[in-house]
N, CA, C and O atoms as CSV, one atom per row, in Angstrom:
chain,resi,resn,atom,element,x,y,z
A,1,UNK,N,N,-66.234,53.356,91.005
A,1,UNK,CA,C,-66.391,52.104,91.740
A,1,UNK,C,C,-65.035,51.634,92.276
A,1,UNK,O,O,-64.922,51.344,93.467
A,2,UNK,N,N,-63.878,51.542,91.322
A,2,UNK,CA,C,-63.103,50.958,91.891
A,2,UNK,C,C,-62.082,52.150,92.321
A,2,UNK,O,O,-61.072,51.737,92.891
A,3,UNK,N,N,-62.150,53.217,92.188
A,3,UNK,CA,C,-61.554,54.696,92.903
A,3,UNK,C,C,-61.911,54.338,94.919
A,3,UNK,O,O,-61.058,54.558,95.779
A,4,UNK,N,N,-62.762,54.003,95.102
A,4,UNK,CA,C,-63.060,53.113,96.521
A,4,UNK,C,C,-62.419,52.797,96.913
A,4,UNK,O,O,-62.071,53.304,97.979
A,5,UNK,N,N,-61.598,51.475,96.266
A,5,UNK,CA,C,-60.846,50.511,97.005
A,5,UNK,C,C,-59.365,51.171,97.445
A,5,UNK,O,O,-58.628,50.677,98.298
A,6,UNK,N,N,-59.091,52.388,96.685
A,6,UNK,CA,C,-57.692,52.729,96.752
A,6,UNK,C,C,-57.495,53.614,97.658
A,6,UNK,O,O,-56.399,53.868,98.158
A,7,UNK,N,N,-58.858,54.299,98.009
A,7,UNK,CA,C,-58.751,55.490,99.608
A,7,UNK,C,C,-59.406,55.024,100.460
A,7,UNK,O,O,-59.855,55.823,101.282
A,8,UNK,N,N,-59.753,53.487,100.636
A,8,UNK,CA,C,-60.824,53.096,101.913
A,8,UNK,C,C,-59.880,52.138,102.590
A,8,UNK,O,O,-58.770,51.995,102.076
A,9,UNK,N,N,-60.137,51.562,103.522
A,9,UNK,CA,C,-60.150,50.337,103.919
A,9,UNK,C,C,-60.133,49.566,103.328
A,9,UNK,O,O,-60.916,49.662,102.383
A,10,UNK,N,N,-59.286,48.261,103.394
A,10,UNK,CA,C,-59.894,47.005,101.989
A,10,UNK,C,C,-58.692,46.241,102.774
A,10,UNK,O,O,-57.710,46.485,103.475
A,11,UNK,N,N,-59.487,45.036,102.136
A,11,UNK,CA,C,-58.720,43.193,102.392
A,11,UNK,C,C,-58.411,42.984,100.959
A,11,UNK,O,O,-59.307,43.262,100.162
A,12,UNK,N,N,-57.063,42.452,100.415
A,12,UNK,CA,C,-57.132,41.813,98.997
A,12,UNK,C,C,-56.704,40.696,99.372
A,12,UNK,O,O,-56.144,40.440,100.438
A,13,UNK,N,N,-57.028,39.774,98.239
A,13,UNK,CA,C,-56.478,38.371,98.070
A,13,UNK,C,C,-57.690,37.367,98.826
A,13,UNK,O,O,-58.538,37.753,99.630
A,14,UNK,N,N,-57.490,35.961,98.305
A,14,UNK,CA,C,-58.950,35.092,98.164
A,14,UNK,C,C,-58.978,34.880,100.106
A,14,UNK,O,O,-60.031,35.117,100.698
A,15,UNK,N,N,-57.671,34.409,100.915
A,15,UNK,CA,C,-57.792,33.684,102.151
A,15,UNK,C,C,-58.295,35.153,103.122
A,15,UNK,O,O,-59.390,35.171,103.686
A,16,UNK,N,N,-57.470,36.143,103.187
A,16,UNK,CA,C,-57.881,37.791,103.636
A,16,UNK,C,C,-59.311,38.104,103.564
A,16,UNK,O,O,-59.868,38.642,104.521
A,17,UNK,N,N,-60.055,37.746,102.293
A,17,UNK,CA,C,-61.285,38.273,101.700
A,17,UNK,C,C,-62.408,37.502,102.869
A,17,UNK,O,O,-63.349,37.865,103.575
A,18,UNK,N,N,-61.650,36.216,102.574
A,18,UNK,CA,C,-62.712,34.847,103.157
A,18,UNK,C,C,-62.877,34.715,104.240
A,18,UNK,O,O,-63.928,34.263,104.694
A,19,UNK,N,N,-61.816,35.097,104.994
A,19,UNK,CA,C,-61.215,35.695,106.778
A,19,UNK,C,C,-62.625,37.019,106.784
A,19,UNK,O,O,-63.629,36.907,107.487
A,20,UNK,N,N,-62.433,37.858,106.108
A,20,UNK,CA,C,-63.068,39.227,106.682
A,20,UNK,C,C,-64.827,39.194,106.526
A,20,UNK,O,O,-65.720,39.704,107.203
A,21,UNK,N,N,-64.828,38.369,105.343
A,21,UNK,CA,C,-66.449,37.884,104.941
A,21,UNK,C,C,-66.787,36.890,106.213
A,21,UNK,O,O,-67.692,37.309,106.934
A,22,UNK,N,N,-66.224,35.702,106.572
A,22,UNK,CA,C,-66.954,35.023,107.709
A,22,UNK,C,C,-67.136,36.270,108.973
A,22,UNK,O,O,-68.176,36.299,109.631
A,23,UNK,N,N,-66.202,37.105,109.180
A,23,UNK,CA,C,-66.651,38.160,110.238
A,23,UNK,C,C,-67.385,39.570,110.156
A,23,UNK,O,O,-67.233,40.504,110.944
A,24,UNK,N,N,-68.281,39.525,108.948
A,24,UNK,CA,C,-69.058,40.270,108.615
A,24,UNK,C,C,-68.175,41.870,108.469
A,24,UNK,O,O,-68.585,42.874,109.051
A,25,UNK,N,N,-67.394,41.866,107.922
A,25,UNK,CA,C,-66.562,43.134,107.796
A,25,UNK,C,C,-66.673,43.701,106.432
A,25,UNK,O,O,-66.491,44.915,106.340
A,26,UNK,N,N,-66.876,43.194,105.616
A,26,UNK,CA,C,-67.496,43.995,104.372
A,26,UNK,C,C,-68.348,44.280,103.738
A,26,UNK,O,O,-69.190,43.393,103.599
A,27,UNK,N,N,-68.549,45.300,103.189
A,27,UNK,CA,C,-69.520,46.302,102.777
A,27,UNK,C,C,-69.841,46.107,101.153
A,27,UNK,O,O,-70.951,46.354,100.684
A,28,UNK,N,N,-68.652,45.603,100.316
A,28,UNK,CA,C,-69.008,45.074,98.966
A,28,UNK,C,C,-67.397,44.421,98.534
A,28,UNK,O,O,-66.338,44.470,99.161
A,29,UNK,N,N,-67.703,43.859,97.309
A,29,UNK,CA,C,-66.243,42.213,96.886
A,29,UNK,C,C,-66.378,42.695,95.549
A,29,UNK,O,O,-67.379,42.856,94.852
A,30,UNK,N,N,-65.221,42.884,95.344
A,30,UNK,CA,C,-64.921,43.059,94.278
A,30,UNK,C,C,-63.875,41.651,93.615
A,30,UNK,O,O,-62.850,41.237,94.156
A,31,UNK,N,N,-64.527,41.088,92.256
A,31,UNK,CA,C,-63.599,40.087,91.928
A,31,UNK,C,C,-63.416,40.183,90.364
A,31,UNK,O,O,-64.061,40.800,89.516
A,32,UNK,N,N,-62.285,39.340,90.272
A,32,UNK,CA,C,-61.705,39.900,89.008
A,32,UNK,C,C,-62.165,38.504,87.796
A,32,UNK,O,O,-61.637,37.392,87.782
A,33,UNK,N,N,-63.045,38.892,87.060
A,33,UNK,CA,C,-63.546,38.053,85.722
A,33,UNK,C,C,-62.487,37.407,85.447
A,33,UNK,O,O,-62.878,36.243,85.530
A,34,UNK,N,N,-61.037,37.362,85.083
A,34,UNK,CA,C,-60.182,36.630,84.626
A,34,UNK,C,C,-59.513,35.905,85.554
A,34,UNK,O,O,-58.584,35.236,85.102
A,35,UNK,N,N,-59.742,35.833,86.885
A,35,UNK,CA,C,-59.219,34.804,87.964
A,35,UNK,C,C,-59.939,33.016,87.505
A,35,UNK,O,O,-60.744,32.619,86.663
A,36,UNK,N,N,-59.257,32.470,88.398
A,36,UNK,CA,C,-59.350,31.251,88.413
A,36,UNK,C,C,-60.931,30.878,89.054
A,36,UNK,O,O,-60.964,31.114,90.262
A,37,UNK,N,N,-62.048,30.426,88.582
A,37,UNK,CA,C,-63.379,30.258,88.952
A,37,UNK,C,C,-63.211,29.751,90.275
A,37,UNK,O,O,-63.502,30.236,91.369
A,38,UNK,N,N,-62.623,28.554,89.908
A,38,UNK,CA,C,-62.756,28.066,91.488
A,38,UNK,C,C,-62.324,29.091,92.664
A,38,UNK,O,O,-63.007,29.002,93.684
A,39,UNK,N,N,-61.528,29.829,92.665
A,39,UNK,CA,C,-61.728,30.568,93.954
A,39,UNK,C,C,-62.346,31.707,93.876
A,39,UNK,O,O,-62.481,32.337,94.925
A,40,UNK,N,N,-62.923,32.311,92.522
A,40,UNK,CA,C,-63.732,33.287,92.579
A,40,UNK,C,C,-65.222,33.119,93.331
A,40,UNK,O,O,-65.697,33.811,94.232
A,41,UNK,N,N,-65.811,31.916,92.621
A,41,UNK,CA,C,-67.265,31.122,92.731
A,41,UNK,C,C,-67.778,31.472,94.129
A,41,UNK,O,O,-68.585,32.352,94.428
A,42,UNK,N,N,-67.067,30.493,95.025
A,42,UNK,CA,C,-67.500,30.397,96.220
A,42,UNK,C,C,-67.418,31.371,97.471
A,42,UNK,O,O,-67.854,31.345,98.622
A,43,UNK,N,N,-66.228,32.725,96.280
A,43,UNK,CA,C,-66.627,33.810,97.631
A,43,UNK,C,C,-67.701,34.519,97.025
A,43,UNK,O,O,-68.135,35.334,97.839
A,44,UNK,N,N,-68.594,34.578,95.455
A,44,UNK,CA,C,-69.213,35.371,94.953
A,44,UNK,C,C,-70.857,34.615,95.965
A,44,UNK,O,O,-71.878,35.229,96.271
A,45,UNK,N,N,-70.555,33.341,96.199
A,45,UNK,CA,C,-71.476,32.625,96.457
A,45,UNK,C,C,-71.797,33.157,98.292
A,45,UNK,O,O,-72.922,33.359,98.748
A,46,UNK,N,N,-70.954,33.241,98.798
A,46,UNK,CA,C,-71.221,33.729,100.107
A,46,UNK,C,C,-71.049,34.645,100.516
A,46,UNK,O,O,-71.120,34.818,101.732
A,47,UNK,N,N,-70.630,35.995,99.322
A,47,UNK,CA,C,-70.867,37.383,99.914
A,47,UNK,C,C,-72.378,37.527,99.458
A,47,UNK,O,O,-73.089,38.288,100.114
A,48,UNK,N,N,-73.104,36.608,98.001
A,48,UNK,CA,C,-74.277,36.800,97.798
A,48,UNK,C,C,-75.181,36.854,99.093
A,48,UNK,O,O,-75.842,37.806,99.509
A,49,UNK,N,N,-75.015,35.398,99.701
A,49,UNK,CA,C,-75.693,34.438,100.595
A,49,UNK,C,C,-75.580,35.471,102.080
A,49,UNK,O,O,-76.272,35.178,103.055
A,50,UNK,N,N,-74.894,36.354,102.104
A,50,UNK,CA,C,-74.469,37.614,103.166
A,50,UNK,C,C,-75.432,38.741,102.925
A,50,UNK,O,O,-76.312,39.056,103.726
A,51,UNK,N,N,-75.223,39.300,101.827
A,51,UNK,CA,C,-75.982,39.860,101.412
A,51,UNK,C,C,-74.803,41.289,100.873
A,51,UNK,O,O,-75.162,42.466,100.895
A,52,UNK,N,N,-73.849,40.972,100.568
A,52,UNK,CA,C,-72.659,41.868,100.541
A,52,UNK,C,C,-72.737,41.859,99.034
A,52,UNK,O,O,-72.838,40.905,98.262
A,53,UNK,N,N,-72.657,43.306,98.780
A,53,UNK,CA,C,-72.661,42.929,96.850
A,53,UNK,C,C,-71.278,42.946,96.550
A,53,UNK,O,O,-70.281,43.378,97.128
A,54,UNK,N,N,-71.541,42.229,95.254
A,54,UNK,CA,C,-70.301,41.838,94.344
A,54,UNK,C,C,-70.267,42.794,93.321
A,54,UNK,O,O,-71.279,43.081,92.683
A,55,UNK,N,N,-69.157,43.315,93.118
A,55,UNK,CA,C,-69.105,43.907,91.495
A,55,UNK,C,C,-67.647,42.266,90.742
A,55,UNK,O,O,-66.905,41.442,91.276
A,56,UNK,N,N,-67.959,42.599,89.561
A,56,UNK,CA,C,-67.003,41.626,88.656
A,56,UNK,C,C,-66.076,43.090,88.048
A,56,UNK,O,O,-66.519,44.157,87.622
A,57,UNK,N,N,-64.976,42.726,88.179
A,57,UNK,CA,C,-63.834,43.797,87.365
A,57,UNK,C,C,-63.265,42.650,86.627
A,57,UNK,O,O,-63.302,41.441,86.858
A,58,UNK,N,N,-62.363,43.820,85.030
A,58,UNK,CA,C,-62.068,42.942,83.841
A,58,UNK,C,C,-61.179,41.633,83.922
A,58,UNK,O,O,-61.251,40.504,83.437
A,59,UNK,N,N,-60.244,42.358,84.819
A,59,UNK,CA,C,-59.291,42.031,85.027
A,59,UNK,C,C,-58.586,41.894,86.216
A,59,UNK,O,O,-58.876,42.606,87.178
A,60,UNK,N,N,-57.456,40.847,86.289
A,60,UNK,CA,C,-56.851,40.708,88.054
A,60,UNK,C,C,-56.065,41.991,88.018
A,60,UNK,O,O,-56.120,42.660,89.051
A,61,UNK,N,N,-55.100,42.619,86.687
A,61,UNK,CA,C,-54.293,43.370,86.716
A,61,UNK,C,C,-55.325,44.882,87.038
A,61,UNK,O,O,-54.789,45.767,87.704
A,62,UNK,N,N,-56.496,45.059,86.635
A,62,UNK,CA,C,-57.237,46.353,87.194
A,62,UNK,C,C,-57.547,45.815,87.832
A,62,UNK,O,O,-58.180,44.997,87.164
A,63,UNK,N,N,-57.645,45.534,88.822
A,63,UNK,CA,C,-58.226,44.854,90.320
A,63,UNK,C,C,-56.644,45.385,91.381
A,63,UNK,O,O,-56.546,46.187,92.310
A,64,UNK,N,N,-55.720,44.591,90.764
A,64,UNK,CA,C,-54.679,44.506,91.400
A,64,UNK,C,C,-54.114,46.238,91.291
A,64,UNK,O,O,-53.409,46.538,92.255
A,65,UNK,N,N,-54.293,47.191,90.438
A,65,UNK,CA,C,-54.085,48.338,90.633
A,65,UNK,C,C,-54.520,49.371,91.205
A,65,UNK,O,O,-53.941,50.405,91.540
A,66,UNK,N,N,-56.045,48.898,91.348
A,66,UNK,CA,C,-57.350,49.843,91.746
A,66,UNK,C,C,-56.644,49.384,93.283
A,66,UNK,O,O,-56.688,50.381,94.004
A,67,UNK,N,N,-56.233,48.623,93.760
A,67,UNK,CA,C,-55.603,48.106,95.515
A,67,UNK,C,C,-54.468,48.790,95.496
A,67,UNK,O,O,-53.971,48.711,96.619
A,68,UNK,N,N,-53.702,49.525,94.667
A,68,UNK,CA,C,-52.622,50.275,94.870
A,68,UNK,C,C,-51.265,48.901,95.133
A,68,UNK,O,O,-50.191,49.013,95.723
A,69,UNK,N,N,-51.937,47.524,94.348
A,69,UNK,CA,C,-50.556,46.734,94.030
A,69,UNK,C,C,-49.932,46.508,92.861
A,69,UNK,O,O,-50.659,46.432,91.870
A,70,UNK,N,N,-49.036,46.409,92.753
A,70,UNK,CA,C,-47.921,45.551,91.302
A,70,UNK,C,C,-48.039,44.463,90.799
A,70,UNK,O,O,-47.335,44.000,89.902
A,71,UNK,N,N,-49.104,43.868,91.431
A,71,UNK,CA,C,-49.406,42.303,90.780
A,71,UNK,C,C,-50.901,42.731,91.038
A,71,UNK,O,O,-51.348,43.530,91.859
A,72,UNK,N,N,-51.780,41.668,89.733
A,72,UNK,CA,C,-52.607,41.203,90.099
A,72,UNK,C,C,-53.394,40.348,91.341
A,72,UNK,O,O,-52.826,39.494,92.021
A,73,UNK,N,N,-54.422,40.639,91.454
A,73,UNK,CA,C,-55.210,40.393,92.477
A,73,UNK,C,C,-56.777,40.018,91.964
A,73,UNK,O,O,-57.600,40.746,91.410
A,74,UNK,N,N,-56.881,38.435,92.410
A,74,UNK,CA,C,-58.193,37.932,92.470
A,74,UNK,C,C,-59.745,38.370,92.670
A,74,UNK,O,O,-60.782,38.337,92.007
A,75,UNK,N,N,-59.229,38.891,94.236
A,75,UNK,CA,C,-61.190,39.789,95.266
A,75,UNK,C,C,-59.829,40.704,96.009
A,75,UNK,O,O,-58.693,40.529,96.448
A,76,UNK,N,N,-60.641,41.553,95.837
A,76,UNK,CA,C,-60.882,42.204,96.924
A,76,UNK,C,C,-62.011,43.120,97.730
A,76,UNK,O,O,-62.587,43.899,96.971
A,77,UNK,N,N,-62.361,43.172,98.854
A,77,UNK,CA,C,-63.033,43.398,99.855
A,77,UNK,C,C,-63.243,45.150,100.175
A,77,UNK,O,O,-62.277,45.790,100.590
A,78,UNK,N,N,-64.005,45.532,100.042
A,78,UNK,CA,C,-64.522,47.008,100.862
A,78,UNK,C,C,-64.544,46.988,102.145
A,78,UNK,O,O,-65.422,46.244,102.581
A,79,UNK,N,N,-63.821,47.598,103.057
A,79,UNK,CA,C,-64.219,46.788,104.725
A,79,UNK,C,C,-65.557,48.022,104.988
A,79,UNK,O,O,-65.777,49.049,104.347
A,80,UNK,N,N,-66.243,47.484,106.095
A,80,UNK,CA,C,-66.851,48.725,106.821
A,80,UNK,C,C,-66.445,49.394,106.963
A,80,UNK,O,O,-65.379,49.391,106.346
A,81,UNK,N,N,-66.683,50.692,107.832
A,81,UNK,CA,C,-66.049,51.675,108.074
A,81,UNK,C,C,-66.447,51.253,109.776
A,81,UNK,O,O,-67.573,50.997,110.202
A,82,UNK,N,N,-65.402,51.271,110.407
A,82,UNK,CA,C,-65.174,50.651,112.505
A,82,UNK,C,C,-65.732,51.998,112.721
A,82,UNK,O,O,-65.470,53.077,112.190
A,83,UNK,N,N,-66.925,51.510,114.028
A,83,UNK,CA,C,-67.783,52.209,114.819
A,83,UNK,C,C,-68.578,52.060,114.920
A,83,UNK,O,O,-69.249,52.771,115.668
C-alpha cells in the first residue's frame, strides 16, 4: 500500500492534499493516525464525500518515509495517472 506513494505521483502535506482533492486529482489519501484530528478530519471527510478512498497509516513518521521525506507528514495523496 504504501510502496505506491514512493514510485507514483503524489501531493504530501494537508494545504497540497486539499489543493489536489478540490481538483479531482486523486486516486486515494493516505493519512497518518497520529496527526493532529483537526486537519486530518476534514480531508478524510471530503475525499470520503469524493469518493476517493482513504487508508489511515500508524504514523506521520511512516507516512513521512513511505513519501521518500525526513520529516513526518500528515496526508498524503495518490495523484491520477495524466491522460
Amino acid at each position: 500500500m504504501l510502496s505506491e506513494l514512493k514510485n507514483s505521483p503524489k501531493v504530501v502535506g494537508v494545504k497540497q492534499l486539499r489543493k489536489a482533492l478540490n481538483r479531482g486529482e486523486l486516486l486515494r489519501v493516505f493519512l497518518a493516525s497520529d496527526a493532529d484530528p483537526a486537519l486530518t478530519a476534514p480531508i478524510a471527510e471530503q475525499a470520503e464525500a469524493e469518493g476517493v478512498r482513504v487508508d489511515w497509516v500508524s504514523t506521520m513518521r511512516e507516512l513521512g518515509a513511505a513519501c521518500g521525506i525526513a520529516v513526518g507528514a500528515s496526508a498524503a495523496g495518490l495523484r491520477r495517472p495524466e491522460g
